[in-house]
PyMOL CGO cylinders between C-alpha atoms (Angstrom):
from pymol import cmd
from pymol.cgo import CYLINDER

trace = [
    CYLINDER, 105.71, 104.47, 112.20, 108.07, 102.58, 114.00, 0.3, 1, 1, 1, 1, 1, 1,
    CYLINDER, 108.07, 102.58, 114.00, 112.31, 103.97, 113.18, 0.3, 1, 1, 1, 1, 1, 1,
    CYLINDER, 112.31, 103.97, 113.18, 112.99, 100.49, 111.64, 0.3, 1, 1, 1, 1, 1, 1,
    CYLINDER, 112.99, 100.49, 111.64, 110.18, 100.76, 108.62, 0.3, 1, 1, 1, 1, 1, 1,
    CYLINDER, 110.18, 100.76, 108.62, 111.91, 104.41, 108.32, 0.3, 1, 1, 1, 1, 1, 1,
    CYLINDER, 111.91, 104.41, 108.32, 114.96, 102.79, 107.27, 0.3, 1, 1, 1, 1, 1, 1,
    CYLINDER, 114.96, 102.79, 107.27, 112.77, 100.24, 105.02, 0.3, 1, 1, 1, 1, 1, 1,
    CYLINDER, 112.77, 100.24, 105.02, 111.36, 103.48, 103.58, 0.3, 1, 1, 1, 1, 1, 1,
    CYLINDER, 111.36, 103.48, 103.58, 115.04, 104.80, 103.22, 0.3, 1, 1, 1, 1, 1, 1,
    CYLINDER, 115.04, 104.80, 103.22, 116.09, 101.40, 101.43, 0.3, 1, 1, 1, 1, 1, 1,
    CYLINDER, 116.09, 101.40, 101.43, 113.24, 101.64, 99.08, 0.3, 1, 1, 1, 1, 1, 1,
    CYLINDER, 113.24, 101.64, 99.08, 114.08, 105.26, 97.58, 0.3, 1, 1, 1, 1, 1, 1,
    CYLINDER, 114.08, 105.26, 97.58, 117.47, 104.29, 97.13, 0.3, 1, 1, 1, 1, 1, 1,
    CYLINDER, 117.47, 104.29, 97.13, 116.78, 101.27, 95.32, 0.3, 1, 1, 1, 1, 1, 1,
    CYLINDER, 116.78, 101.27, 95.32, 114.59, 103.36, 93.07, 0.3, 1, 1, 1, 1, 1, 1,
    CYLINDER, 114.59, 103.36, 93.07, 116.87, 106.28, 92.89, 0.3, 1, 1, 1, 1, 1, 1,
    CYLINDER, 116.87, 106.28, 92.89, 119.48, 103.73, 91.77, 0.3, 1, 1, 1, 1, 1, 1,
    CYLINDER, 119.48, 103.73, 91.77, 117.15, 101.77, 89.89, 0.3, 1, 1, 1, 1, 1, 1,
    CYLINDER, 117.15, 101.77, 89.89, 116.48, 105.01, 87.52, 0.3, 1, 1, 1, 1, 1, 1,
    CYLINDER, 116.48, 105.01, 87.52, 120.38, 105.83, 87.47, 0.3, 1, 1, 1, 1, 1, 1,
    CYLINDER, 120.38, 105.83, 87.47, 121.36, 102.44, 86.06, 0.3, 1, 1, 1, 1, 1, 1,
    CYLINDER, 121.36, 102.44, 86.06, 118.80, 103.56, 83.09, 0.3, 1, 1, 1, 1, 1, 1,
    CYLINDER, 118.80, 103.56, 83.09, 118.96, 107.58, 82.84, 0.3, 1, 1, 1, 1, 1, 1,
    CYLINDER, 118.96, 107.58, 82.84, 120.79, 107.36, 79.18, 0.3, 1, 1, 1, 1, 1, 1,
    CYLINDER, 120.79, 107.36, 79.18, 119.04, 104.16, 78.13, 0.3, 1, 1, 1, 1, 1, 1,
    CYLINDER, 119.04, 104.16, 78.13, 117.12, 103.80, 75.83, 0.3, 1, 1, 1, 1, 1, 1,
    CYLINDER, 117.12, 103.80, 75.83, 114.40, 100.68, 75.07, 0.3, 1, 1, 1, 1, 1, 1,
    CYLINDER, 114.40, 100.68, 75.07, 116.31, 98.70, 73.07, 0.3, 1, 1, 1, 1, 1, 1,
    CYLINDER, 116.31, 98.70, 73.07, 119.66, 99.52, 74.31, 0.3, 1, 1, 1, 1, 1, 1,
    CYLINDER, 119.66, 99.52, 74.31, 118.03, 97.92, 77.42, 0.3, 1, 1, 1, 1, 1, 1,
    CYLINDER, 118.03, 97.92, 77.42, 116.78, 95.34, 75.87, 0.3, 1, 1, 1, 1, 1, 1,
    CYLINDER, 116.78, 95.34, 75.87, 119.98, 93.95, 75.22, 0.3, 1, 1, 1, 1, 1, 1,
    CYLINDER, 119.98, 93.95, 75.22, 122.14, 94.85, 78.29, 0.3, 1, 1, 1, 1, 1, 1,
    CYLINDER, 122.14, 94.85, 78.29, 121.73, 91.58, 80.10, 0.3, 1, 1, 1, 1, 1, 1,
    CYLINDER, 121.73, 91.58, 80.10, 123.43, 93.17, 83.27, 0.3, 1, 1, 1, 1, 1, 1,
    CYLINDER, 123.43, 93.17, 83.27, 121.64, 96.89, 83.57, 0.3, 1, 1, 1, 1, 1, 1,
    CYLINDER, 121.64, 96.89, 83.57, 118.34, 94.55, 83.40, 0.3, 1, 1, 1, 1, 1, 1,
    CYLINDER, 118.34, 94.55, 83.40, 119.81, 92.35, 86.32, 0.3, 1, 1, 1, 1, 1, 1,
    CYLINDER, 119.81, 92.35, 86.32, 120.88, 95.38, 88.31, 0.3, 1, 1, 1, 1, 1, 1,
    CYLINDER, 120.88, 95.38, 88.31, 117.63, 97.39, 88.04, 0.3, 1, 1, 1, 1, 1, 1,
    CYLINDER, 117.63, 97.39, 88.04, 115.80, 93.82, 88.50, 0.3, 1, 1, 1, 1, 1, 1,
    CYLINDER, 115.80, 93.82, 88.50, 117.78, 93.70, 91.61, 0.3, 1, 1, 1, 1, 1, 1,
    CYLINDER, 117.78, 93.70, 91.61, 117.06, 97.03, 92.77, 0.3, 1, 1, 1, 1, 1, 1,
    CYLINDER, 117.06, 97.03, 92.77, 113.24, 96.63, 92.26, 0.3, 1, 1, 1, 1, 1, 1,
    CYLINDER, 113.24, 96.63, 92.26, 113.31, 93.35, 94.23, 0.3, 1, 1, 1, 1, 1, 1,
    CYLINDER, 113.31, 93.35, 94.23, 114.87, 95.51, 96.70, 0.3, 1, 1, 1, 1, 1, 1,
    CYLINDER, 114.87, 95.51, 96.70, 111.93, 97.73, 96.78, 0.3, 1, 1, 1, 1, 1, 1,
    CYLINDER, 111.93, 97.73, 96.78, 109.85, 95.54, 96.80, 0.3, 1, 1, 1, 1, 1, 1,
    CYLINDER, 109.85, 95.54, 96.80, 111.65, 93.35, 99.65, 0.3, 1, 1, 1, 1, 1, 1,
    CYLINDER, 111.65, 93.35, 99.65, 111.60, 96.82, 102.04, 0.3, 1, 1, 1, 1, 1, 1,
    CYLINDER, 111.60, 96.82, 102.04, 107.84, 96.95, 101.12, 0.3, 1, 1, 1, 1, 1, 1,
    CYLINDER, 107.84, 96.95, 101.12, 106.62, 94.14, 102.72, 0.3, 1, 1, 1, 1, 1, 1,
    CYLINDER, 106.62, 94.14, 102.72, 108.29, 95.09, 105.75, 0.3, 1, 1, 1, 1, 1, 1,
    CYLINDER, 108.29, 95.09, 105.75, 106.14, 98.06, 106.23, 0.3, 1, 1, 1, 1, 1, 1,
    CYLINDER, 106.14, 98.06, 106.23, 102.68, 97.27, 108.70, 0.3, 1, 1, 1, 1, 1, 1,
    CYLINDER, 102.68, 97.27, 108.70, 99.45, 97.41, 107.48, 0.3, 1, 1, 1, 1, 1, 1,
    CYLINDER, 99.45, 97.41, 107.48, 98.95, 100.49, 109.55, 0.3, 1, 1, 1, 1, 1, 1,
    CYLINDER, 98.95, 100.49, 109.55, 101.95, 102.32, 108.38, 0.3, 1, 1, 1, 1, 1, 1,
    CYLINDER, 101.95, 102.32, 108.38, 100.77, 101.33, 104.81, 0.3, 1, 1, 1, 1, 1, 1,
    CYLINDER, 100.77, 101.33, 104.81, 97.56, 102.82, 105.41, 0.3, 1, 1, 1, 1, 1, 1,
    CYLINDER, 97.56, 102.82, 105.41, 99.16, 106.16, 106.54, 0.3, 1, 1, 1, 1, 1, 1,
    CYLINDER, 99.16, 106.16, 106.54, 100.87, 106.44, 103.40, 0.3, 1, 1, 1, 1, 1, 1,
    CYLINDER, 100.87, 106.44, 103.40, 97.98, 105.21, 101.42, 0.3, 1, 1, 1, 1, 1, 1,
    CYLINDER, 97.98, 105.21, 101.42, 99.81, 107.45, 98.13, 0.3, 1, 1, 1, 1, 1, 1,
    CYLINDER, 99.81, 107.45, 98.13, 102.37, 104.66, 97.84, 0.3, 1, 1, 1, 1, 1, 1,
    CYLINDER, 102.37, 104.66, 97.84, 100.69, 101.95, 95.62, 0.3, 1, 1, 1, 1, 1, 1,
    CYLINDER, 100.69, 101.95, 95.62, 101.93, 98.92, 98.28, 0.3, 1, 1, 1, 1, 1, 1,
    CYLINDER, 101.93, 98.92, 98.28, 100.33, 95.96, 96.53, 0.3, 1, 1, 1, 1, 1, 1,
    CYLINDER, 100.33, 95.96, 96.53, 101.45, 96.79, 93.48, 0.3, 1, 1, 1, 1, 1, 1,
    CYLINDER, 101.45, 96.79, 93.48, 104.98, 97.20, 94.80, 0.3, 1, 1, 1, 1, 1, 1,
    CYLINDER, 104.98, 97.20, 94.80, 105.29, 93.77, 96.53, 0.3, 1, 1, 1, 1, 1, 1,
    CYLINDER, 105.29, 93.77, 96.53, 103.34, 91.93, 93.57, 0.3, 1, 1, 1, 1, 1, 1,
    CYLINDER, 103.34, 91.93, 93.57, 105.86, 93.14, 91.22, 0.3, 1, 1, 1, 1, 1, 1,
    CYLINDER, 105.86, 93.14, 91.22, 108.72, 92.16, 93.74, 0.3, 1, 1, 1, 1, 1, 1,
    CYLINDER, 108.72, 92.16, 93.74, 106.75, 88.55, 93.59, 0.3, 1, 1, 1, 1, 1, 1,
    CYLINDER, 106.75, 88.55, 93.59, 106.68, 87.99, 90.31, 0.3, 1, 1, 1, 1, 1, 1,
    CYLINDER, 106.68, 87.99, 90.31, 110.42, 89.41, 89.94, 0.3, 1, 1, 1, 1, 1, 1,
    CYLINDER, 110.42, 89.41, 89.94, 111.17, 86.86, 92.58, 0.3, 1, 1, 1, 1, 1, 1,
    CYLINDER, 111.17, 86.86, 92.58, 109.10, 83.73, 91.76, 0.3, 1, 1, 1, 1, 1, 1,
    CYLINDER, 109.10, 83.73, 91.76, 107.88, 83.64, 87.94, 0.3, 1, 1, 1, 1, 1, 1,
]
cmd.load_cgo(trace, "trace")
């Protein structure tokens, strides 16, 4: 794995680490209607997602636990729908 997809890994669990800080004490419908914790953990998944693609296809295949496609089609729809 080459040191810059380290730091794409790095970006990724800090997204998420934020991404479930933003809703620790939130519940469904409390998030429903908090327009900005939805854009911030939107923002942090596109984040995620973003760092994701940046990984190789051999480096994905080494950490073949991660669920990759998933990761970057979520980022994708986030992004374009």
């Amino acid at each position: 794995m080459l040191p810059r997809e380290r730091n794409y890994l790095l970006d990724m669990l800090k997204s998420a680490k934020l991404a479930q800080e933003f809703v620790a004490n939130v519940d469904w419908d409390l998030f429903q209607l908090d327009l900005m914790c939805q854009a911030a953990v939107t923002r942090q998944l596109e984040i995620v997602g973003e760092a994701a693609r940046r990984i190789s296809e051999e480096s994905q295949a080494e950490l073949s636990e991660i669920p990759w496609h998933q990761i970057i089609g979520m980022r994708n729809r986030i992004v374009h729908e």
